[in-house]
C-alpha positions in Angstrom: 56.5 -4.5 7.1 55.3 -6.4 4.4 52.4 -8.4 6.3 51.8 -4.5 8.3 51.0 -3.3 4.7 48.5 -6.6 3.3 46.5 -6.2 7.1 45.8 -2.6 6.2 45.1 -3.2 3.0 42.6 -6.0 3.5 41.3 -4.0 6.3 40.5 -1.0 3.8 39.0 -3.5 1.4 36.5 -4.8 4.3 35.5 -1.8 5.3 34.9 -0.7 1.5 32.7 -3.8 1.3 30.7 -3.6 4.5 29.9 -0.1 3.7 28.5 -1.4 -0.3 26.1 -3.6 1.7 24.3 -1.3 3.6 24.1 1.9 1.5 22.3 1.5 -1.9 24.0 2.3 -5.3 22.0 5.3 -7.2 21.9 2.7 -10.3 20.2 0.1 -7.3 17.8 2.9 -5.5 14.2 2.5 -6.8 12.7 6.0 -8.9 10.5 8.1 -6.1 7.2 6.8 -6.7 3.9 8.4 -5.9 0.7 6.4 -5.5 -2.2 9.3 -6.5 -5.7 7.6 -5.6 -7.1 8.4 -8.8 -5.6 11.2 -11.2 -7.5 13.1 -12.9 -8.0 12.6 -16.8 -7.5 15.9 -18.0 -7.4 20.0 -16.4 -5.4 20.1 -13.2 -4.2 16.9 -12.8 -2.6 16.4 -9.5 0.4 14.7 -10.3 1.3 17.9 -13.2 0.9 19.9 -9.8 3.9 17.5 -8.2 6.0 17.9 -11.0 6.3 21.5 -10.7 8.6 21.3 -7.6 11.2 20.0 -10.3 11.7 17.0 -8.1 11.6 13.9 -10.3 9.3 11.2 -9.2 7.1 8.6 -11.5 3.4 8.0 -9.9 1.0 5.1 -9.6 -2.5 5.3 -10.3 -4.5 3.1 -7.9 -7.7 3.4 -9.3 -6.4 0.9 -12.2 -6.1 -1.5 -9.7 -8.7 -4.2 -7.8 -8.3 -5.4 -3.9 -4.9 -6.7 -3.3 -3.4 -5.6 -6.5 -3.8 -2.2 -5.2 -2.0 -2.9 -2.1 0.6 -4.7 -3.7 1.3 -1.4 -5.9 1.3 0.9 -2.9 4.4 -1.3 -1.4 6.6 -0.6 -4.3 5.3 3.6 -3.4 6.9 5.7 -1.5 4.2 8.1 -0.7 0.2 7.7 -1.1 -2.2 11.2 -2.2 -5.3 10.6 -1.2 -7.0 12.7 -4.2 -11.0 14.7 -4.3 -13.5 13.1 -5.8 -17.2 11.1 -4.7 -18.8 12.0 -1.1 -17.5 9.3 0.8 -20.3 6.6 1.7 -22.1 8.1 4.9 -22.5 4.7 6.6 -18.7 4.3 6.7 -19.8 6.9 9.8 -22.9 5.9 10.9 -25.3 8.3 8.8 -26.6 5.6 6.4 -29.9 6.9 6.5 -28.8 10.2 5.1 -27.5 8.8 1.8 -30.1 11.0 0.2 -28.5 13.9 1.1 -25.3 12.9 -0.3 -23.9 13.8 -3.8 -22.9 10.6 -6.0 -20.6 8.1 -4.0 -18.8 5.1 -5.0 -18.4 2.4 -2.5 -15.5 0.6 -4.6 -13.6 3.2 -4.3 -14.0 4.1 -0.9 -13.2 0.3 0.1 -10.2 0.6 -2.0 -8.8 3.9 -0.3 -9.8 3.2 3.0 -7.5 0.0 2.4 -4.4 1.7 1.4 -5.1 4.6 3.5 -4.8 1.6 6.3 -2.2 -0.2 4.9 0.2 3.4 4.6 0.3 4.2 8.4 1.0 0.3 8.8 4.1 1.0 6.5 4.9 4.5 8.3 4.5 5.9 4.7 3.8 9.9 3.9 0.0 10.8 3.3 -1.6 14.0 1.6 -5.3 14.0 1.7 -7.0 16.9 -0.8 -10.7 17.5 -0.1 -12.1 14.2 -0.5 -9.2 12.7 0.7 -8.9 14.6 4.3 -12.6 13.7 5.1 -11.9 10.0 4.3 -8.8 9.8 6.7 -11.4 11.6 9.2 -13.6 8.8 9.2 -10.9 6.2 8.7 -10.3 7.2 12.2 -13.4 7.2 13.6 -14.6 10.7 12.8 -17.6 12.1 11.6 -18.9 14.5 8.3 -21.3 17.1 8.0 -24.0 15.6 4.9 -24.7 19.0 3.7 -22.9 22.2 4.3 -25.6 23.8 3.3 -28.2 22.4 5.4 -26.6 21.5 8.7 -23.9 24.1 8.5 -25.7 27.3 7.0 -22.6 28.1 5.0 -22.1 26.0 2.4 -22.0 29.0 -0.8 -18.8 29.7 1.2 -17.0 26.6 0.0 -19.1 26.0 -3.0 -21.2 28.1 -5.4 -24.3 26.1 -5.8 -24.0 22.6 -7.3 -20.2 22.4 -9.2 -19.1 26.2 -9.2 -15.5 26.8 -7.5 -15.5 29.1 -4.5 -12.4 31.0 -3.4 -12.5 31.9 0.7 -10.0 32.8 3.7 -8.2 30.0 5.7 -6.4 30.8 8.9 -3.1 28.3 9.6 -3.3 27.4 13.3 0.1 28.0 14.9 0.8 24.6 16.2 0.2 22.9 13.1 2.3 22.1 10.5 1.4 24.4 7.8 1.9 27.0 9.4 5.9 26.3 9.2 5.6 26.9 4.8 4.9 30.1 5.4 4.3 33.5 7.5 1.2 34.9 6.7 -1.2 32.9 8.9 -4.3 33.9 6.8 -4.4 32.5 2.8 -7.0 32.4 0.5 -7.6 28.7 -1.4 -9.8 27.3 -3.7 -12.5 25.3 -2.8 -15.4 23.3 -4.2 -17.3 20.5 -1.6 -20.5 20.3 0.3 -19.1 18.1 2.8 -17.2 18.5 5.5 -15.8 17.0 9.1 -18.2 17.7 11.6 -16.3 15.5 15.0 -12.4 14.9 14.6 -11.2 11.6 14.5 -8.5 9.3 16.5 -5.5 11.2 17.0 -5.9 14.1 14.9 -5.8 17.7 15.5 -7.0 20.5 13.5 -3.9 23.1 11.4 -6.1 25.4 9.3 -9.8 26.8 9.9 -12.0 28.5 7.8 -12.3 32.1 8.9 -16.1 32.2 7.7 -17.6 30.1 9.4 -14.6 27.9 11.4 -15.0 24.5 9.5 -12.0 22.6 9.8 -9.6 23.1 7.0 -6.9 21.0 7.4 -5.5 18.0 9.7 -2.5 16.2 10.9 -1.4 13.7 14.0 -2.1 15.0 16.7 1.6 16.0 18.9 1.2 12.8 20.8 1.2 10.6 17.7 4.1 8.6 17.1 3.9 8.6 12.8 5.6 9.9 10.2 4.4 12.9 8.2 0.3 13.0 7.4 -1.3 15.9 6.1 -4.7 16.5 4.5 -5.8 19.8 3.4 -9.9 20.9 2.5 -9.3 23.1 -0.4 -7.6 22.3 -3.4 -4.0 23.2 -3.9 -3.1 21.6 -7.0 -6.0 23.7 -9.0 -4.5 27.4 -7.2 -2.0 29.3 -9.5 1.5 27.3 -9.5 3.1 30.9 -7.6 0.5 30.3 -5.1 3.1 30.0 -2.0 1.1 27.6 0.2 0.4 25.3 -2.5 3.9 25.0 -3.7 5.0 24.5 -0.3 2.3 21.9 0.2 3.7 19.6 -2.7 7.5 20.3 -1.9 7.2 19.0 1.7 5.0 16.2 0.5 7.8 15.3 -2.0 10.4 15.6 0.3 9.0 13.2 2.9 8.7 11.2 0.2 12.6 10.9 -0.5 12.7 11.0 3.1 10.9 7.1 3.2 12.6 6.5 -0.1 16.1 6.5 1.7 14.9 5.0 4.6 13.8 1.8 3.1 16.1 1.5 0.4 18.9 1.3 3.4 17.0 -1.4 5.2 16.0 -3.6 1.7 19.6 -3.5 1.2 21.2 -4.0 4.4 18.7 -6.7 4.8 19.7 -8.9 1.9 23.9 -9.0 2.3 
């Protein structure tokens, strides 16, 4: 009876530490961390947008960083934002000879976020594109921009109000798409402010929001047939609507959640890895 009782007990103990070695301690999971392209430095920063879910999270800043060192600060992420900014370099999409058409572009920067853009779907990791950010993961895969809304498009006081102003306009979420799962009104208004826009889709992508103007493409994810984990990139500009703004709330939550999502995910295979 005896020996009975010391097998069950050192049974119970195994088991005890088998399980320790494959699911991580809260004091050993990493903080949720968020790699924003570049943050702003002052009014509507994009990571004060984030924080208003109430999720905790500390974020990254990859701007600070150079080449590899920017890579090698996305792998301790858990989620990249691809942020608005600098018309992205029109040669990157074969339109070089229209770069004086273009507003200001930085080509540092777009070699930088084309790189971690690149290196996140390696690692399966989230992705939110904002404005700048959605037409660079259009042409990261292959896809194409309209130079000048204005010009080429005829519409661009729709998304813009002549050189900086911010323009407010109708969206319509496509059914299919994922945004249209954060909420049941189909038809939002959002801010806006670009002169750019996509013009042909890129690899594997598919179109979730339109513009009900004039139908420019508001918003993208994977296309249905794309095996990846969660990638969205939006036109407009959530992060500078009203924090009640529904859409825009539910933008950042899901983003955040997918986040916690990889978070957990990882953590359980860096742990069960090393016992």
């Amino acid at each position: 009876m005896t020996n009975l009782r010391c097998i069950i007990l050192l049974g119970s103990l195994f088991g005890l530490l088998l399980q320790s070695c494959v699911t991580p301690k809260p004091s050993e999971q990493k903080t949720l961390t968020i790699a924003i392209s570049k943050e702003r430095k002052t009014e509507k920063k994009y990571s004060l947008w984030l924080q208003h879910q109430n999720i905790p999270f500390r974020f990254i800043d990859l701007s600070q960083y150079t080449g590899e060192d920017a890579l090698t600060a996305l792998d301790s992420c858990h989620a990249l934002l691809l942020t608005g900014g600098n018309d992205v370099y029109p040669g990157r999409y074969g339109k070089e000879s229209d770069t004086l058409r273009c507003g200001i572009f930085d080509q540092s920067r777009d070699s930088l976020e084309f790189a971690v853009f690149d290196r996140a779907v390696f690692l399966n990791m989230p992705v939110l594109g904002i404005c700048r950010g959605m037409q660079l993961i259009n042409v990261a895969q292959g896809g194409t921009l309209y130079i000048d809304l204005p010009e080429d498009f005829k519409s661009g006081e729709t998304h813009r109000v002549g050189n900086e102003d911010w323009a407010s306009h109708e969206i319509e979420l496509i059914e299919t798409g994922f945004l249209s799962t954060l909420s049941k009104n189909p038809n939002q208004q959002v801010a806006s402010n670009h002169h750019q826009g996509i013009h042909q889709l890129g690899g594997g992508l598919k179109v979730s929001a339109i513009c009900v103007a004039d139908k420019l493409v508001e918003a993208i994810e994977w296309d249905d047939s794309q095996d990846r984990e969660f990638m969205l990139a939006v036109q407009w500009h959530p992060e500078w609507m009203d924090y009640s703004d529904e859409l825009s709330g539910r933008i950042a939550e899901s983003f955040l959640r997918e986040a916690i999502d990889y978070q957990l995910r990882n953590d359980v295979k860096v742990n069960g890895s090393t016992h």
